[in-house]
N, C-alpha and C positions, 0 to 999 in steps of 0.2 A: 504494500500500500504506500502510496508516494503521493505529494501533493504540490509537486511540481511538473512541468510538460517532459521531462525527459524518460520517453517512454520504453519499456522494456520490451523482451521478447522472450515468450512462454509459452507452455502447453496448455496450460488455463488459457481461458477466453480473457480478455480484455474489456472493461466498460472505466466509462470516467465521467463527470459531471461540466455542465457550461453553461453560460447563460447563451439562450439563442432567442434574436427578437425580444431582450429583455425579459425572458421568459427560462427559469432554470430548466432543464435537458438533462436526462440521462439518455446514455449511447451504449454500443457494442462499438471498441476500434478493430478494424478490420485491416487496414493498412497503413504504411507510411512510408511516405515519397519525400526525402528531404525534410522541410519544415514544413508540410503539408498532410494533416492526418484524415483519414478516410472513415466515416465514423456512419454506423446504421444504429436509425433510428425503431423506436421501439412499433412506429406504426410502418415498420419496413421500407419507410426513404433512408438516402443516402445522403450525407452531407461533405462537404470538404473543408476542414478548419485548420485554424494555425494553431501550431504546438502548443506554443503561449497561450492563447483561446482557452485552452484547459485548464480546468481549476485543480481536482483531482483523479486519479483513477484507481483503481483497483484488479484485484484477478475475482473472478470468481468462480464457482463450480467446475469440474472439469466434464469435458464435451461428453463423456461418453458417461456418465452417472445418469444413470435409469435412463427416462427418457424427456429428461427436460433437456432441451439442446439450449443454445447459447440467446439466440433473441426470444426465444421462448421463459426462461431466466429474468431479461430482462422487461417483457411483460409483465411478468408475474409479480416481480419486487417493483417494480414501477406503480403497479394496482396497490399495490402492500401499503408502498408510502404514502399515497395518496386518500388510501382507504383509514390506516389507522400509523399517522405518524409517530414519530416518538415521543414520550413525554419529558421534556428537559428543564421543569421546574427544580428537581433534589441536584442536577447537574447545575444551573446556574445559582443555585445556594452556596454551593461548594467550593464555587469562586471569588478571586475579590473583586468586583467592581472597576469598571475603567484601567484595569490591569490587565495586556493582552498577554491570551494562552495558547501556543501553540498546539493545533489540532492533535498531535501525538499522546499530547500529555492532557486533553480533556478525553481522549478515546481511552486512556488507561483511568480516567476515573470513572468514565459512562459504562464502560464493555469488560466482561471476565477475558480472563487471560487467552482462553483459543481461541477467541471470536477470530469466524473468517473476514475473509476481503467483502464480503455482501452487510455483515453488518460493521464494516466500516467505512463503506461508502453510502448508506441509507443514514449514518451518523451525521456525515461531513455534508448530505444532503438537508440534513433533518435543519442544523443547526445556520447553514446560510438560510432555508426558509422560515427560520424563525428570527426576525428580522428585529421583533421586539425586546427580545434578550440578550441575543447577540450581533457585534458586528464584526463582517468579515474586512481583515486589513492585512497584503501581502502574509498569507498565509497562514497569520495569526485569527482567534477571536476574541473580541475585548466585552468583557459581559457588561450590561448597563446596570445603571443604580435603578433601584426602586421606583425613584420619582418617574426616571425615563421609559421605563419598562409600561408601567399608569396608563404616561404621555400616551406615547407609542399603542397602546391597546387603543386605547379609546379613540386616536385617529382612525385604526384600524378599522372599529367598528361605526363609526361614523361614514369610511367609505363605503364599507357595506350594507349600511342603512340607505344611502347617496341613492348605490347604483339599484337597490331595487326600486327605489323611488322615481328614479329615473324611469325603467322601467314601464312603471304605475302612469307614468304621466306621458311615455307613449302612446300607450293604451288609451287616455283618458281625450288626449287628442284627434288621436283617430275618432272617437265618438263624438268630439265637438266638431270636427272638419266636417262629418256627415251631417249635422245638423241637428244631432240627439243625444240626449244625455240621461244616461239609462244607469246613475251610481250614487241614485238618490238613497242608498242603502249602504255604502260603501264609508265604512268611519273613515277613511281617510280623504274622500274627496273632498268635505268644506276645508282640510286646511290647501289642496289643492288650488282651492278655486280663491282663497285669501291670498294664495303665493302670486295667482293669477291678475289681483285687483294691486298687490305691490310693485309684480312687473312692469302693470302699465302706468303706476302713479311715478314712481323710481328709474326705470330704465334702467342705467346700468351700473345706479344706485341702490338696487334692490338686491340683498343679501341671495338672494336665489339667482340674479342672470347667469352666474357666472355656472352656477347647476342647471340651469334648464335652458338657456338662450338658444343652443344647438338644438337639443331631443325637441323644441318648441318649434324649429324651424325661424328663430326671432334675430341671430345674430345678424345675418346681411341683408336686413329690411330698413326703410328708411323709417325715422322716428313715426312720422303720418302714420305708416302702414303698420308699424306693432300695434301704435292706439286703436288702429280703427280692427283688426283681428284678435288683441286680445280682449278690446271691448265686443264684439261679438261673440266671442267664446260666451263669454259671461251671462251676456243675454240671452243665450243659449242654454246656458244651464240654471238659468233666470237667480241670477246672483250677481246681478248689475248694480250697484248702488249710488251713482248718477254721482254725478262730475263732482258736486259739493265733496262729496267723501274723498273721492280720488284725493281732492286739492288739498284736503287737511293730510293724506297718507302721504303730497308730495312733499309738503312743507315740514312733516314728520314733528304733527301739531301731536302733544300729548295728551287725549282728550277725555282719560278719563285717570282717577285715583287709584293707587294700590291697596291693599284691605289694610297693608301694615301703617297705611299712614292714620287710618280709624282712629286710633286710641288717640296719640299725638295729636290730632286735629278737636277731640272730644275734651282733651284736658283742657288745650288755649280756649274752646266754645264754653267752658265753664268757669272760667278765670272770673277772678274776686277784680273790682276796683282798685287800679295805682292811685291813689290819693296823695302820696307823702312827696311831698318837695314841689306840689303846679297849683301854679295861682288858678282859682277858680272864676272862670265862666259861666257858670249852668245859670245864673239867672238874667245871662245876657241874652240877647234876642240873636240864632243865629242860625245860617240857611243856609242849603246847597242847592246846587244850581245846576239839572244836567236834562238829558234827553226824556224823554217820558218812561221810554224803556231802562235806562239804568237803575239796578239795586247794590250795585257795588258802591256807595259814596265816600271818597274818600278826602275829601275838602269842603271848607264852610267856613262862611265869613260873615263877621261881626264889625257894626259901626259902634266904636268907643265914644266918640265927642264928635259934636260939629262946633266949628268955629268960622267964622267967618275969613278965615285964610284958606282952610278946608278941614279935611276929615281924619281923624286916626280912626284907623282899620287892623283890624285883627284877622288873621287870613287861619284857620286852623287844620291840619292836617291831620288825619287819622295816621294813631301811631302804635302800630302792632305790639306784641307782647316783646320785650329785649331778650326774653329767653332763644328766640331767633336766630342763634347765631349759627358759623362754620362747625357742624358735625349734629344739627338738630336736623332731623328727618325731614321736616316741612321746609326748613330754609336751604338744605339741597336740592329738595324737589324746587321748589322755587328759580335755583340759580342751573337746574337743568332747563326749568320752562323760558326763564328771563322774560316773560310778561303774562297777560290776558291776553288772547286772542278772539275779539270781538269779529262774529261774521253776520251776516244776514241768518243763515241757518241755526247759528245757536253763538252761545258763549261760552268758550272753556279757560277757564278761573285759573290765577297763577296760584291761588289756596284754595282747597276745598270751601265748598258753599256753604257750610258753618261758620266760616271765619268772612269769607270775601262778603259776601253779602247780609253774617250776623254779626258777630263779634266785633271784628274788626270795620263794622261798615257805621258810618255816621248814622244814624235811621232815626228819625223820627220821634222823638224822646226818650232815646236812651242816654244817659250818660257813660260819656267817651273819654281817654284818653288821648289827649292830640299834641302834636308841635307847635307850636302859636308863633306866626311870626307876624310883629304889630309894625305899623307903618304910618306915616304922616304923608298925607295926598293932597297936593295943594295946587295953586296954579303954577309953582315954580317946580311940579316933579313931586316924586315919591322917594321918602327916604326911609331907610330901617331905624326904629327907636329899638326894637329888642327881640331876642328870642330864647321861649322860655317853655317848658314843659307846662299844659293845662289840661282841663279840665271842661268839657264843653256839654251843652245839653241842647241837641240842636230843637230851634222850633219847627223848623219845617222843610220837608223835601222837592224844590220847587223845582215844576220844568218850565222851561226856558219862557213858554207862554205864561206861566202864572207867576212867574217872576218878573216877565213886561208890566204886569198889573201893578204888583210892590213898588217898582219905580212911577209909575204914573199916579199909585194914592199917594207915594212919599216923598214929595220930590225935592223937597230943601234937603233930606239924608241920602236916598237909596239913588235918588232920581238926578242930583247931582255928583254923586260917585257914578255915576255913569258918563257924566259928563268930560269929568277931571280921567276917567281912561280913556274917555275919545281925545283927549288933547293928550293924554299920554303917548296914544294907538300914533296921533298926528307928528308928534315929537321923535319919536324913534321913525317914520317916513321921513320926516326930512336928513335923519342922519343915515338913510339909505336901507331900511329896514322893507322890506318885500309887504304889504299889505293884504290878505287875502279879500278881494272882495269876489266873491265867485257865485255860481249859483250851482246848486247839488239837485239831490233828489233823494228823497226816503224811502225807502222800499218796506211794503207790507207781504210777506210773504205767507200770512197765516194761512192762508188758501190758495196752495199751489197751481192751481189752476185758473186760477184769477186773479192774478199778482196786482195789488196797490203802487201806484205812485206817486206822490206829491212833491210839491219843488222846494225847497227850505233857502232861504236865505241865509249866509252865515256872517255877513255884517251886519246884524241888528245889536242896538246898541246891549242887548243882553248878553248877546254873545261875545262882545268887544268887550265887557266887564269883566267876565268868565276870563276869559285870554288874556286880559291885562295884569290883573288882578295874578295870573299866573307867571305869566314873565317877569314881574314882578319880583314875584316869590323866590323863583328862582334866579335870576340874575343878583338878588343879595346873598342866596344861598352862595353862588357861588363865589362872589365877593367875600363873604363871611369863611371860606373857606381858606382862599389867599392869605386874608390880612390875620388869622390865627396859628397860620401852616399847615392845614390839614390837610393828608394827600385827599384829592378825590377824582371822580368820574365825572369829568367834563363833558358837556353837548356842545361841540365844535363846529365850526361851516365856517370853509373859506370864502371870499368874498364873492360877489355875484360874477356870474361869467360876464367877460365885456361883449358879448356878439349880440346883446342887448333882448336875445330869445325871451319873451313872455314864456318865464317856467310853470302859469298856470294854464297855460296852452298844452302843452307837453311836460307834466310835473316830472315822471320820470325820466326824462333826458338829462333834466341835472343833477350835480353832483349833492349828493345831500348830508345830512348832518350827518354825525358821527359822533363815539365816543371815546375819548381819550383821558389819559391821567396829567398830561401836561394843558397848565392854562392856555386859553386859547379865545378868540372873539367867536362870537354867534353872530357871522355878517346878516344873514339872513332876519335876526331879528334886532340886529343893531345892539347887542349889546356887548359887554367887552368883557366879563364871565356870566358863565351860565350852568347850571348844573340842577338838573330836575330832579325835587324831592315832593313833589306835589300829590304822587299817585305811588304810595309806598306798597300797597294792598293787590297792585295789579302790574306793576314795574319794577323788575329787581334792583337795577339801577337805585332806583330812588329809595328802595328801602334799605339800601346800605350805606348811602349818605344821609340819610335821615338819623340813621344808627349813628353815623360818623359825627353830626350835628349834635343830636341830641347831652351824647354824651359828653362831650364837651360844654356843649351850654351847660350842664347840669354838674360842673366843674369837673369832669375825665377826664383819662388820659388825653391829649393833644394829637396824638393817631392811635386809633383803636381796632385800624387793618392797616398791615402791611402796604407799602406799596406794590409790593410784588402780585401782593395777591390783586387786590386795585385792577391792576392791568390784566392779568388774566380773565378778571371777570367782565371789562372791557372788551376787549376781543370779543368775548362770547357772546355780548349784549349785542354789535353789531349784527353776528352775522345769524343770530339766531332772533332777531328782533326783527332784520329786513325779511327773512323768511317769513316769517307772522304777520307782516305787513303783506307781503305777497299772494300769500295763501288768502288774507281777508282781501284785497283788490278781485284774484282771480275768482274766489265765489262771487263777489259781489257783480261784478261783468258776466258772471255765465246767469246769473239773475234778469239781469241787464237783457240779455239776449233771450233767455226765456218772457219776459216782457215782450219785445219785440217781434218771436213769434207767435203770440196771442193777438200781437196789436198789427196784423199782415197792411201792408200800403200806409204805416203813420207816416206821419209830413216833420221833420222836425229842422233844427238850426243849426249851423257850426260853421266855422271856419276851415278853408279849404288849405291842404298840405300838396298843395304839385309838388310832383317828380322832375327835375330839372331835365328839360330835353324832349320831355312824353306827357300825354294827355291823361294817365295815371295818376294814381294819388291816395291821397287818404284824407277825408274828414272829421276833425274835432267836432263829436257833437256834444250841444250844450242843451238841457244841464244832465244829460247822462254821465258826461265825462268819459265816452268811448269812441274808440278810433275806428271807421268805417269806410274799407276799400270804394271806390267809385274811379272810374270812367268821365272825366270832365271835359264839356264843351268847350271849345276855343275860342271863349272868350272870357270864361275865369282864369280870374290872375292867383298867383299862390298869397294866399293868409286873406283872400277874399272873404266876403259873409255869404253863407250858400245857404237856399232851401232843400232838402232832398227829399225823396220818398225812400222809404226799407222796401228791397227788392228779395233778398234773401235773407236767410241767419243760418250758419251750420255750428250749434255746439260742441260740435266733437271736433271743429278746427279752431275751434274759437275766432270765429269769422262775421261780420257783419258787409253786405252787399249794398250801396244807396245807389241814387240815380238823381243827377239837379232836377229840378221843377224850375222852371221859369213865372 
């Protein structure tokens, strides 16, 4: 027995071991020609290899004993190995670890002393197929640690789980291609047809392309063509769950709680009153101000004095439990979600809806813990008098329409702080501050079949209070950050592009805010720091400068996070926050569109985007806020005011078709 290529010559038959096609081989050598060996295989081919090629070989049996001849032999022991390998757990005990052992000396511990050449080459076979315990290195085998051996199984079986799944999803194919889906019984097809709805929300983002994108037939399809085939599958197996879903699976929105976070979300929903150390509020008069639909309130403001210069104002922020910190269960999940994602089809909360829309939420005459940041509002500007840990009991939860009313009964207090932010809103425009006056649309989707819409104005002076009242807040927040040293998460934007582009024509062509740990201007909204602590409850951001704030007002350490970490969670706020932005755009447009197919020939407005060169194009329409291919006459010029009529809509390309009206 040798376990090098230099081959002998014997009365015994010859066999030796190889990999062929990356596939281990046992042979019969039959002859050799130089460095050329002649080797029959056990299904009676012939092959021609190189010496070296060989791993080992053997003698075995001689030709004329009974009546097993030489490839007959090696059938039989070929079946053997295959049928009932060796078992090499008491041999890999018996070695050390990462210590390689030459084959000779693991055959003198595995095999009694006359073992022939047949069971030392089933050995030398057994031991390179066992891949997990051992590895093979110029001749030697190096037994692996424990840990490795785990590793190594459990890929093992994971490949094996793979390929019959693979398998499974040929099969399953085949029955979608035909048009029927007949495994309405089959426990494994709903995770199937779930792999089915991540392929097509993910592409080649989806933990499965890289296992199914072949057996699917999906790798060399163009993006169109996966969506519009794996979306047919689906509907086929009628386990479509319409674009909304997709779009939360694309943006890899987390849309619902783990059981483990129960208890942790039950303790903060039953938490006692911080009382100790904040001035009290609660018998001040004091309001929040949001959409009709919102029950997450996380801010509210209160008029302290009017004076005839103007108003101090108390701006109060909902301020979570400080138990909150890096390695509490809820404030992980938190700084995995990094916000609320607000859609037309639902809301998923960056806390359980215990906390976002009870505990934590402003409501209606509960007594709250808040961050108070007070201010003096005058004709000459707003300035920060203080900010201090309180205590608030809000009076009322006002939407935007019944908060118009508050200003119109009060108008020497409520009605003139509205005023003093219109000259605020006017003041930061002159210092180059982007104004939004735009016109939107609200969408009622409670009857999908009937979609609501109405047009909202978002410069009424209610909503310019709302939004002043907030930059505000924040632009001392982050002033108050600078001037004490505290690292924080800046909202930064460079200055406006010069090519003079109306960014609310095309909002997403510009470059937009961002967050950084280094100070920086908010050109966009004219100010010269900025750092949002306003919406602690549904912005991870903000609730860990809120923590950074507080604690210091309340005389703390002076950094209470790292910088390091700061910017990490930076990072993550961007690019997981523009996603959530995305994901709520792209539901809210395939709404949009479903609108527009209900509403077949509407007439509506926008400005026209020509193609330089071609009668192509696209139209801004207003106030949908969507972009709509058209064919334009030659006599529209580009950024014209066009009328058009809706000629198509395809959801599944997310496409809208118009045509001008004259």
């Amino acid at each position: 027995m040798r376990s090098n290529p230099s081959l002998p010559t014997a009365m015994r038959p010859q066999y030796c071991c190889l990999y062929l096609h990356q596939t281990l081989r046992m042979g019969q050598v039959r002859a050799r020609e130089g460095n050329q060996v002649e080797i029959t295989l056990a299904d009676g081919s012939t092959i021609r290899q190189r010496a070296r090629n060989i791993l080992y070989h053997w003698e075995g049996d001689p030709e004329g004993n009974g009546e097993q001849g030489p490839l007959e032999q090696l059938c039989r022991h070929e079946a053997a190995l295959r049928e009932r390998p060796p078992t090499l757990d008491a041999l890999h005990s018996a070695v050390t670890p990462g210590k390689a052992v030459p084959f000779e000396a693991l055959a003198r511990l595995a095999l009694p002393a006359d073992a022939g050449g047949w069971a030392h080459g089933l050995l030398f076979m057994a031991l390179l197929n066992d891949g997990n315990r051992f590895r093979y290195r110029n001749g030697a085998f190096v037994p692996r640690d424990v840990a490795e051996v785990a590793e190594r199984a459990a890929l093992q079986a994971r490949r094996k789980a793979d390929k019959a799944w693979v398998s499974n999803a040929r099969r399953w194919r085949e029955m979608l291609e035909e048009g029927r889906w007949r495994a309405a019984g089959d426990e494994d097809a709903p995770a199937f047809l779930a792999q089915l709805q991540s392929l097509l929300a993910l592409e080649k983002r989806s933990p499965y392309w890289a296992l199914l994108a072949r057996p699917l037939g999906l790798h060399n399809l163009h993006a169109l063509d996966v969506s519009t085939r794996l979306k047919g599958w689906l509907e086929t197996a009628d386990a479509w769950p319409d674009w909304p879903a997709i779009w939360l699976q694309w943006g890899q929105v987390r849309t619902g709680f783990e059981s483990s976070l129960t208890g942790p979300a039950a303790e903060l929903t039953g938490a006692r009153l911080r009382t100790a150390g904040r001035r009290d509020y609660r018998e001040i008069a004091a309001y929040t101000i949001d959409s009709e639909e919102t029950r997450d309130f996380d801010d509210a403001c209160s008029i302290l004095s009017v004076e005839r210069e103007g108003l101090t104002v108390a701006v109060h922020i909902a301020e979570p439990d400080p138990i909150l910190q890096p390695g509490h269960p809820l404030f992980e999940e938190a700084a995995r979600r990094m916000s609320s994602v607000y859609t037309v089809s639902g809301i998923f909360p960056m806390f359980p809806a215990t906390l976002s829309t009870g505990r934590f939420s402003l409501l209606r005459g509960a007594e709250r813990e808040t961050l108070t940041f007070r201010f003096w509002i005058g004709d000459d500007g707003a300035r920060l008098l203080g900010v201090e840990p309180a205590l608030v009991r809000v009076s009322e939860n006002l939407s935007y329409e019944r908060a118009q009313r508050l200003l119109d009964e009060q108008p020497d207090c409520w009605g003139r702080l509205a005023l003093l932010c219109a000259a605020l809103a006017e003041d930061r425009a002159q210092r180059g501050a982007v104004i939004p006056r735009r016109r939107e649309v609200h969408l009622d989707v409670s009857d999908p079949d009937h979609i609501g819409l109405r047009e909202v104005v978002r410069a009424s002076p209610v909503h310019q209070l709302v939004e002043e009242l907030a930059i505000v807040h924040n632009r001392e927040a982050g002033r108050y950050c600078c001037a004490h040293g505290l690292p924080g998460i800046y909202r930064v934007q460079p200055a406006r592009r010069a090519d003079g582009e109306d960014w609310y024509e095309a909002p997403r062509a510009q470059a937009a805010a961002r967050y950084s740990t280094r100070p920086d201007q908010h050109a966009g909204l004219a100010c010269d720091r900025y750092i949002q602590t306003t919406s602690p409850i549904r912005r991870f951001p903000d609730l860990v400068m809120q923590r950074q704030i507080a604690t210091h007002a309340a005389g703390g350490p002076a950094a209470s996070y790292p910088p390091a970490l700061l910017e990490e969670w930076a990072e993550r706020a961007d690019s997981r926050m523009a996603a959530n932005e995305e994901v709520t755009l792209r539901i809210e447009d395939d709404w949009k569109r479903r609108y527009l197919l209900q509403n077949p020939g509407l007439i509506l407005e926008g400005t026209a985007r020509r193609a330089r060169g071609s009668n192509q194009g696209r139209v801004w329409l207003e106030p949908l806020r969507l972009f709509a291919q058209c064919i334009f006459p030659a006599a529209v010029r580009d950024g014209e005011r066009v009328r058009v009529r809706v000629q198509s809509v395809d959801r599944d390309h997310r496409s809208v078709w118009v045509a001008c009206v004259e």
